[in-house]
C-alpha positions as CSV (number, residue, x, y, z in Angstrom):
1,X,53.3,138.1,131.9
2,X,54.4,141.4,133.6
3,X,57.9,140.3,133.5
4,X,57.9,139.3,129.5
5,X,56.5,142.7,128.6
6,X,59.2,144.8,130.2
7,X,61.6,142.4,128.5
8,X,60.3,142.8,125.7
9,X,60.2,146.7,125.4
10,X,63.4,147.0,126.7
11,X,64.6,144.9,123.9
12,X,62.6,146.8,121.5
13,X,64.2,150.1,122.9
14,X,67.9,148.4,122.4
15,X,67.3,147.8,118.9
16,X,66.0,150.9,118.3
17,X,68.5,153.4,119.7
18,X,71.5,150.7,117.7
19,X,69.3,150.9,114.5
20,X,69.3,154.4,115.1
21,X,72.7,155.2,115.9
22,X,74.5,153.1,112.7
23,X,72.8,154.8,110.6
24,X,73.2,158.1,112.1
25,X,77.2,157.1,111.9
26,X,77.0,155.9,108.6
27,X,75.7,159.4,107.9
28,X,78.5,161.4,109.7
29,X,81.7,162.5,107.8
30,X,84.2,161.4,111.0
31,X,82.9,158.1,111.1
32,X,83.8,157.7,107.8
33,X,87.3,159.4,108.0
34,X,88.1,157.0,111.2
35,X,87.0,153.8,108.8
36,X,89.0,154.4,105.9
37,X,92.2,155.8,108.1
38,X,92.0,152.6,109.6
39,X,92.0,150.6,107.2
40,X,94.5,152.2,104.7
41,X,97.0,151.8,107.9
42,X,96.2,148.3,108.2
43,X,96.5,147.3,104.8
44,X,99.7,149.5,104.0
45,X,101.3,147.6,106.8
46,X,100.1,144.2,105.7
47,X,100.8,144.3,102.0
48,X,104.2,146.4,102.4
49,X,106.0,143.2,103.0
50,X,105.2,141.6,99.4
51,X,106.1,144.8,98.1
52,X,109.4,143.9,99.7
53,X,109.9,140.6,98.8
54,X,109.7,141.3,95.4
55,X,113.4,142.5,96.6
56,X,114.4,139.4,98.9
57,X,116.4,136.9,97.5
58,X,114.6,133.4,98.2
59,X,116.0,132.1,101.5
60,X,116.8,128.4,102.8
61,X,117.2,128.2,106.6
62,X,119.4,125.0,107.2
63,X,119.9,122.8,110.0
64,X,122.3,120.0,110.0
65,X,123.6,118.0,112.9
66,X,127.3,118.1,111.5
67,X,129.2,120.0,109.0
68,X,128.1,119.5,105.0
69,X,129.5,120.5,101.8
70,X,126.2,121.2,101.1
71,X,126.1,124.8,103.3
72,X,129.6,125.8,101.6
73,X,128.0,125.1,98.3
74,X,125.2,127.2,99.0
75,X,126.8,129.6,100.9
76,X,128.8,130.3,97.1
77,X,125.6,131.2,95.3
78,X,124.5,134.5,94.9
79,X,120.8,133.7,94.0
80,X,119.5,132.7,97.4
81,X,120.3,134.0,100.8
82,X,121.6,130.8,103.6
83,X,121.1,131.0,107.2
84,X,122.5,128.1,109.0
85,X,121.1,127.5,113.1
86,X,122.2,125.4,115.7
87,X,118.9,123.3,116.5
88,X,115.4,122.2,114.8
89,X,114.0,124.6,117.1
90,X,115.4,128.0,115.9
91,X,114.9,126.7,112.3
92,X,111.1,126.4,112.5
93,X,111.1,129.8,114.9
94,X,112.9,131.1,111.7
95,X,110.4,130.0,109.1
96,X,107.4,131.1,111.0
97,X,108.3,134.4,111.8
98,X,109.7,135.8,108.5
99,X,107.3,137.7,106.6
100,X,107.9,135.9,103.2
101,X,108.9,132.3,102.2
102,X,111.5,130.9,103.9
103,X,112.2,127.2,103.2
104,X,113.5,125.6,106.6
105,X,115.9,122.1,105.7
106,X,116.8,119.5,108.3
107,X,120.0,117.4,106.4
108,X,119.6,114.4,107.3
109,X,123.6,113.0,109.4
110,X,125.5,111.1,106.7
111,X,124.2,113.5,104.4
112,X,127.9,113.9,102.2
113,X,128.3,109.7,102.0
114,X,124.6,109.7,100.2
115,X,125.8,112.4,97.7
116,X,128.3,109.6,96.6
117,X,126.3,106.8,96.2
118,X,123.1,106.5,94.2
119,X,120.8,106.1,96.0
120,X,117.8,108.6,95.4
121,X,118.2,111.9,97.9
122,X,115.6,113.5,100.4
123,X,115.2,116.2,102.5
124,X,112.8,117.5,104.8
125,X,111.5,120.6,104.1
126,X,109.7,123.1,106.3
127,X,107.3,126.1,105.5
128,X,105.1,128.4,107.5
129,X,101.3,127.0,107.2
130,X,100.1,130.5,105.8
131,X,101.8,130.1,102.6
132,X,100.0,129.4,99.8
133,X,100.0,126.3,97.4
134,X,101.3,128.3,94.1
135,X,104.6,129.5,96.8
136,X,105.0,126.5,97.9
137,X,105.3,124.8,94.7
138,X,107.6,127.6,93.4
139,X,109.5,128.1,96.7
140,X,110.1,123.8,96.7
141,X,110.7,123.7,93.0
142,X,113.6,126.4,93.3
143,X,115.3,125.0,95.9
144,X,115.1,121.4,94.1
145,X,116.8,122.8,91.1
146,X,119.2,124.5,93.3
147,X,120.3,120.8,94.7
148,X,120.0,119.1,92.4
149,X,122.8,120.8,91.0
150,X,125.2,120.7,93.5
151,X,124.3,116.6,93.8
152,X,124.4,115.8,90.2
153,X,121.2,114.2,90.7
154,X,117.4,114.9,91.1
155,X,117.1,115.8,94.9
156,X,113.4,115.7,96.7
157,X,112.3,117.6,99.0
158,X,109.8,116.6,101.4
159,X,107.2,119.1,102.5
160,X,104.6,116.6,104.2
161,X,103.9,116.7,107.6
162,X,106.2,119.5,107.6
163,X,104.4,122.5,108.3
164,X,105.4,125.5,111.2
165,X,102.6,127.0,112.4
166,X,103.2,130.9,114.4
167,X,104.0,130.8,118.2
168,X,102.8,133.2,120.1
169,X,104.7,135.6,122.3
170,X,107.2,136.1,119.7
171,X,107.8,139.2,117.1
172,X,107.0,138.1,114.0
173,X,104.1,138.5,111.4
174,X,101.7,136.7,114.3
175,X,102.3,139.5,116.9
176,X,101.7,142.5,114.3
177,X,98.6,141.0,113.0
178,X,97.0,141.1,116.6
179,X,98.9,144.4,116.9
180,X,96.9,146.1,113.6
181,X,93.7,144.4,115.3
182,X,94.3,146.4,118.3
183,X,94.9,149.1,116.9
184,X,92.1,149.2,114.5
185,X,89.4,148.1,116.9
186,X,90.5,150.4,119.6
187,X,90.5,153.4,116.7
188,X,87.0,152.7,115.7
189,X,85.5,151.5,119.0
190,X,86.9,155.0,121.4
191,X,86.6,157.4,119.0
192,X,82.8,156.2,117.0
193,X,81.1,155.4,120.6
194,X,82.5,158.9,122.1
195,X,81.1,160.6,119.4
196,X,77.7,158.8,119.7
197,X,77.3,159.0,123.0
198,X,78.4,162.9,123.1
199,X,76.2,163.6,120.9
200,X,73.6,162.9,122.8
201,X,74.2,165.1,125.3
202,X,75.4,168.2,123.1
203,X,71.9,168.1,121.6
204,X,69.9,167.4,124.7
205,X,68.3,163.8,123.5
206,X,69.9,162.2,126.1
207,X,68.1,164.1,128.7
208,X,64.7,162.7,126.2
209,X,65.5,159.1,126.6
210,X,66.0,159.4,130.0
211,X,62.7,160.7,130.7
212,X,61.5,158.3,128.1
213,X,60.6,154.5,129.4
214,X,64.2,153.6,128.4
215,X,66.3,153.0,131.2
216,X,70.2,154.0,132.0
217,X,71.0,150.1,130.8
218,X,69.1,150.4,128.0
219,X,70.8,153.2,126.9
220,X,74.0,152.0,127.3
221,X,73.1,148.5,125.9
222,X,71.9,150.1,122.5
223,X,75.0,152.4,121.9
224,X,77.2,149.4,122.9
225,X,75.4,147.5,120.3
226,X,75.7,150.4,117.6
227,X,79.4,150.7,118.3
228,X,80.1,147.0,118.2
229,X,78.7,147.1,114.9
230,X,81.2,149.0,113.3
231,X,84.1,147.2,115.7
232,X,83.1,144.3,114.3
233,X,83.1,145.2,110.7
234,X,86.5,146.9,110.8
235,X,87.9,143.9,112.8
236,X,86.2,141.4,110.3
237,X,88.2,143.6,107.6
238,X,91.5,143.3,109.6
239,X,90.6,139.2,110.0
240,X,89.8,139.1,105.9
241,X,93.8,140.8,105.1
242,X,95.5,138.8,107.3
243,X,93.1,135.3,107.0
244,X,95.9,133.3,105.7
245,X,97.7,133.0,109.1
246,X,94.2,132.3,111.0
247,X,94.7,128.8,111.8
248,X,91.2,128.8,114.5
249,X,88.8,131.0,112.8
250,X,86.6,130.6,116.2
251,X,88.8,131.6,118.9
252,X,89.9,134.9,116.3
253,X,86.3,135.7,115.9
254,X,85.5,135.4,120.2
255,X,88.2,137.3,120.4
256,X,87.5,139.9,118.4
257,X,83.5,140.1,119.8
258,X,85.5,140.4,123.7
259,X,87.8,142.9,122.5
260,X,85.3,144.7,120.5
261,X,83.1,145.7,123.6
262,X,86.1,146.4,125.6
263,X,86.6,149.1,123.4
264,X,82.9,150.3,122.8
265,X,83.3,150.3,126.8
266,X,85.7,152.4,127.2
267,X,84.2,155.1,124.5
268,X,81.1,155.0,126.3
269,X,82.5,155.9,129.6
270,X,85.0,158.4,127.9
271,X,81.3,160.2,125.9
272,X,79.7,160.2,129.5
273,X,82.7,162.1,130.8
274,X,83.9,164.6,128.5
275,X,81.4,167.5,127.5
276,X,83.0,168.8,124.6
277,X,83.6,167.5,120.9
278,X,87.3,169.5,121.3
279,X,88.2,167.4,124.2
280,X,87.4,164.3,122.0
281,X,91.1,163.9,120.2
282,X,92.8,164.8,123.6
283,X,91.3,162.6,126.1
284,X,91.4,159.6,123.0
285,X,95.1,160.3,123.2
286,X,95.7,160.1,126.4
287,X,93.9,157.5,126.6
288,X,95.5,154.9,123.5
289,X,99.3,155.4,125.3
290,X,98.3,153.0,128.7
291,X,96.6,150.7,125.9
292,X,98.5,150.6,123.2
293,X,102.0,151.3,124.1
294,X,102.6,147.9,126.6
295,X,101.2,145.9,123.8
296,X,104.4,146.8,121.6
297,X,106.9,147.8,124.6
298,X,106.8,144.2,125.4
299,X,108.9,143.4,122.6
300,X,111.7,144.9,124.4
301,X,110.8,142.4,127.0
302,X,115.0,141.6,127.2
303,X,115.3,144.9,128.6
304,X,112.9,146.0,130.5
305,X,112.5,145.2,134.3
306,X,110.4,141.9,135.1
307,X,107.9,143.6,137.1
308,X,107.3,146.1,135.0
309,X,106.5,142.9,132.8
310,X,104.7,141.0,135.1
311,X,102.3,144.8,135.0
312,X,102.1,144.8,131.2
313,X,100.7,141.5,131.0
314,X,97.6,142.5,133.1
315,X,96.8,145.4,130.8
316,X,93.5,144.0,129.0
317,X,95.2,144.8,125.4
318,X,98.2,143.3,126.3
319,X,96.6,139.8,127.3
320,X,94.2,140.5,124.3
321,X,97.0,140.4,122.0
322,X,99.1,137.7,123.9
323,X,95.4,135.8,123.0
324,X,95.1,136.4,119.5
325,X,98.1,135.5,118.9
326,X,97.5,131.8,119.6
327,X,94.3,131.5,117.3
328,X,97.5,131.9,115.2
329,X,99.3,128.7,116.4
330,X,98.7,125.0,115.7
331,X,97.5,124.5,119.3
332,X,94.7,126.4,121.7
333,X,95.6,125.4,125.4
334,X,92.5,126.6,127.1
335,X,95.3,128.3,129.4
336,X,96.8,130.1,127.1
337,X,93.3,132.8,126.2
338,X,91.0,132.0,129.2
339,X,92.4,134.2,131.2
340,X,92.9,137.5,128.9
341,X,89.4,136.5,127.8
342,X,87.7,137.1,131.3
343,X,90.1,139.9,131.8
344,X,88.3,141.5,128.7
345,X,84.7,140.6,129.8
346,X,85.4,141.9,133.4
347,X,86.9,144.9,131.6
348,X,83.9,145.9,129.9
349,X,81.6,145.1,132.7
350,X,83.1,147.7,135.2
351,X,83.5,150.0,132.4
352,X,79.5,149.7,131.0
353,X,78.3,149.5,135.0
354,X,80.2,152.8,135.9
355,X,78.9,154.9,132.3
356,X,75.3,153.4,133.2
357,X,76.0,154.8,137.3
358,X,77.1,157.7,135.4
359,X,74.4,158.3,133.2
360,X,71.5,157.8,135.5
361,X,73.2,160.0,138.5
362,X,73.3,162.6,135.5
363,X,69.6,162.1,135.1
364,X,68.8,162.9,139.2
């Protein structure tokens, strides 16, 4: 009975110090600065490429296993742009990881002797799975015309069962959505829990609680809590602007929970050591270069040495974004996030054990 009362108080001491310390946030000017920063930098960076395509000329991606007159033909126009590839591979890598439509066409061999006979004409087509249904129908329908002039006939082409999902590991839109995630948790999570926790101890009510029945852990557990909060609401933003390329909404969403406490983490043991509200900006930039950096270094992964590499990869927002990218992708080998995953936990685990240590050896 003993054991269910202390479990219970220090539950009700958890929720009160979170309660306590979102609304404080929503109450403080920076936290609202840091929000809105955030989230103007996310969005300009996701909506800049329509802005853009508005000035890209549609673009057909073919592969053909020999020589048609249908790529000279093309090639001739000046309303579409042609980019002809060696294998189906590099054609779907191509139509995933543009940033607008771009239809992919496999021509069938034997493709010339069918534009002489009659016979009806069909293609496959391929498009990236976060395109919507009004592109697609535009996208297919402009292409169709296109053919169907140079064949003097109706040509079809044939979308189903066709569609590229991202990969991960490579560049395109897939690795700068998990990129903005990063960034955007990490902004909010550092910066909003140093500023909770600091303010604790610039105003003495930290030296209260601890003298209170709430414990070291229970302090730490209800400003982890308060700044997960607001993690989670940016990161649920960031999910909501770039939802059409989620393909598994759950792994996106665990992610983003593991993540989100690795950074509350590391703000909590950054509060607990810093004394000043100067030092805050400084030590938050020191801090984002060992974090954020790798994650975008690794996209000179051609150039730079394979243990240096083999070290980026075991940076917790490296794997992290190496994870989300494959909630991205058609598949989810368990392989491919477990281990970032429980590099994340582990993560946050040291970090909340060691601001905890800290916190109570501050109390003695």
């Amino acid at each position: 009975m003993s054991t269910y009362r202390i479990q219970r108080d220090d539950l009700r001491i958890v929720g009160a110090l979170a309660s306590k310390d979102i609304v404080d946030a929503l109450k403080n000017r920076t936290t609202l600065t840091i929000f809105l920063t955030v989230i103007f930098l996310v969005a300009l960076y996701r909506f800049m490429p329509i802005l853009r395509a508005g000035n890209v000329l549609p673009m057909v991606v073919i592969y053909s296993p020999e020589q048609t007159q249908l790529e000279a033909s093309l090639d001739n126009r000046s309303d579409l742009d042609l980019q002809l590839v060696k294998t189906m591979e590099d054609m779907k890598a191509y139509v995933a990881g543009e940033d607008f439509a771009v239809l992919g066409l496999e021509i069938p061999a034997g493709f010339d002797e069918a534009l002489e006979s009659s016979d009806p004409i069909e293609v496959d087509g391929y498009l990236a799975s976060w395109i919507g249904e009004d592109e697609i129908a535009e996208t297919r329908a402009f292409f169709e015309q296109r053919l169907a002039e140079i064949a003097g006939r109706p040509v079809t082409i044939n979308l189903d069962g066709n569609t590229v999902y991202m990969r991960p590991n490579t560049y395109g839109q897939a690795f700068f959505a998990a990129g903005s995630m990063i960034v955007a948790v990490l902004m909010v999570g550092i910066s909003l829990t140093t500023q909770l926790i600091l303010e604790e101890k610039q105003t003495k009510t930290m030296d209260a609680l601890l003298v209170s029945p709430a414990t070291a852990w229970t302090v730490v557990i209800g400003k982890a809590l308060s700044g997960l909060f607001y993690c989670l609401v940016v990161g649920g933003i960031v999910l909501v602007i770039y939802s059409n390329l989620v393909t598994h909404w759950w792994l996106a969403i665990l992610l983003l929970v593991a993540g989100s406490l690795f950074a509350v983490s590391l703000g909590l043991l950054l509060g607990t050591v810093i004394e000043l509200q100067s030092q805050i900006r400084l030590y938050t930039f020191i801090l984002y270069q060992p974090l954020l950096l790798p994650v975008f270094l690794i996209m000179l992964s051609d150039l730079l040495p394979p243990p240096l590499l083999t070290v980026f990869r075991w940076i917790p927002t490296v794997a992290w974004s190496s994870a989300l990218q494959v909630s991205f992708a058609e598949r989810t080998p368990f392989n491919s996030f477990a281990l970032p995953l429980v590099l994340l936990i582990a993560s946050t685990m040291v970090f909340l054990a060691l601001t905890a240590w800290l916190i109570q050896r501050s109390e003695s």
